[in-house]
N, C-alpha and C positions, 0 to 999 in steps of 0.2 A: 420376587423382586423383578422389577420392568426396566430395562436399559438406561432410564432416568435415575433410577435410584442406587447404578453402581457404586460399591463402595471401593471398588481399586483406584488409584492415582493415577492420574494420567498430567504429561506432559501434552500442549496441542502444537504440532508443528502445519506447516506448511509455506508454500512455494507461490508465488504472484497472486491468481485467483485464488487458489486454497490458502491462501496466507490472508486473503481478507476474510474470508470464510471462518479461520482458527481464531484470528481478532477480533471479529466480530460474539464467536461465543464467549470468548477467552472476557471480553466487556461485560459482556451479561452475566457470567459471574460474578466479576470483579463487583457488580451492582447486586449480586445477590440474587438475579432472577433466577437461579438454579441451586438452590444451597445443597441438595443431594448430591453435586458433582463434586468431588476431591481435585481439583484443576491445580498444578505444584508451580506451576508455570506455560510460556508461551513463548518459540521459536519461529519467528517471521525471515521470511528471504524474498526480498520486495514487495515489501507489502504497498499495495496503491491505498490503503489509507495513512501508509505511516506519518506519524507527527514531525512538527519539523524539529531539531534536535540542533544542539551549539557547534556539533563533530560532523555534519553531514549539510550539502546545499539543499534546499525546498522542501517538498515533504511529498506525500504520497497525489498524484495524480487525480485520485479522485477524492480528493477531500483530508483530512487527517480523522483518527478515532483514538480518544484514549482509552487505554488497558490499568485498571490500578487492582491494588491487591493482590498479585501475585508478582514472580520475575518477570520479567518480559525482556526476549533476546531477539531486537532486530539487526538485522542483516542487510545494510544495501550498498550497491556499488556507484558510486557518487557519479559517475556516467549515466546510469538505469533511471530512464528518464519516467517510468511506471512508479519508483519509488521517491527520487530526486527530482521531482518538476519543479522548476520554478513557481513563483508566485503568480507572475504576470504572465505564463505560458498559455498561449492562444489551444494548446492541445487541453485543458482544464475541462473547455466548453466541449469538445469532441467527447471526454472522459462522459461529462454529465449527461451529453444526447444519447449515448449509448448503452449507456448504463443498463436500460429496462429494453433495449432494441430485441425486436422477434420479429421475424417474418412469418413464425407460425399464428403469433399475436398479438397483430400493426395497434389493434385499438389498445391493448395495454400499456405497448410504447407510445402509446398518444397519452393514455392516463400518466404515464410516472412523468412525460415532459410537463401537460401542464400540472401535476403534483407540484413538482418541482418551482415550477414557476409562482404558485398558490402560495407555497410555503415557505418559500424563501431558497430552496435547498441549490438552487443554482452558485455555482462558484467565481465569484466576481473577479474580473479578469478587465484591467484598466489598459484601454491602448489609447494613447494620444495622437489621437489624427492633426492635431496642430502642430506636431513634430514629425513629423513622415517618416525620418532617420528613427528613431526609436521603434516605432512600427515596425518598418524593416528588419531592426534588428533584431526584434520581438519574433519576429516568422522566420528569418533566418536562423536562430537557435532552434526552433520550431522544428525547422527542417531536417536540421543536424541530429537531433533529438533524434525526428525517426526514423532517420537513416542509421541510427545507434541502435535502434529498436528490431530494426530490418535486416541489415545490411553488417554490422560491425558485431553483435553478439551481445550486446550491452546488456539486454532485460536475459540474455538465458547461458548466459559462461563461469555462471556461479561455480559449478565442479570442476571449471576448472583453472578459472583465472585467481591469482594471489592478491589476496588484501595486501593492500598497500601496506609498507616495512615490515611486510612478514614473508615465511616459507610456508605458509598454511593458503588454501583456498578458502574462500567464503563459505561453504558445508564445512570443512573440517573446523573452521573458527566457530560457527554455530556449534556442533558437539560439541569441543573445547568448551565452550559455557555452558552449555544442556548439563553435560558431564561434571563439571565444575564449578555449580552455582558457589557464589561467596557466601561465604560463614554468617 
């Protein structure tokens, strides 16, 4: 039996980068592209693709991806601008240009931008320069964002800061559901 055809269950967690990485297979099963994998569910803590949801502001920074077919336990702190971007956030286009960035391999990052641009995969991002005040305010969130990002702890205080009206951190609320999927 080859690593693909394990039959043990597995949960797939992970953390920002590894959390697009867990969602991204965690999808491909959900479509079936892996049916040897036993996948019980999936545990995200900022995920930059997460979807936008009715309980939380914008969605994941670089795009959203949906997960169907199994649980899915996301995690994010409505500050964490990685998971919680706005729609119209000028960091959207930052997310897209970097996405495939290498200095080991500039021409590949030249492939995935103009991919991107071919294929539509760029993230539309509406500023109204007829309104300059909205602009503004657009880049001024912007900045706040990544001074949350940088400076304030927003994308990496999950162990230790408390979801909101609880005594639990954001890892201990993920277990609490890893541990206690509903019936």
């Amino acid at each position: 039996m080859n690593d693909a055809e394990d039959s043990n269950p597995v949960v797939l967690l992970g953390y920002s980068g590894g959390a697009a990485l867990a969602g991204n297979v965690a999808a491909e099963v959900g479509r079936g592209q892996h049916p040897a994998l036993d996948v019980r569910g999936v545990g995200l803590i900022a995920d930059p693709l997460r979807p936008a949801s009715p309980h939380l502001p914008g969605w994941g920074i670089a795009g959203q991806r949906p997960i169907t077919g199994m649980p899915v336990w996301q995690i994010a702190d409505p500050l964490d601008v990685i998971c919680c971007c706005p729609g119209n956030s000028p960091l959207r286009t930052f997310a897209d240009q970097s996405a495939a960035f290498s200095l080991a391999d500039p021409a590949a990052w030249v492939g995935d931008l103009l991919d991107r641009l071919r294929t539509r995969r760029w993230q539309a991002v509406i500023l109204n320069w007829w309104r300059p005040w909205t602009v503004w305010q657009q880049y001024s969130e912007a900045i706040d964002d990544v001074n949350g990002y940088l400076f304030r702890g927003d994308h990496t205080s999950y162990c230790v800061r408390l979801t909101p009206g609880t005594d639990r951190t954001y890892c201990a609320l993920l277990a609490d559901r890893v541990n206690n999927p509903p019936a």
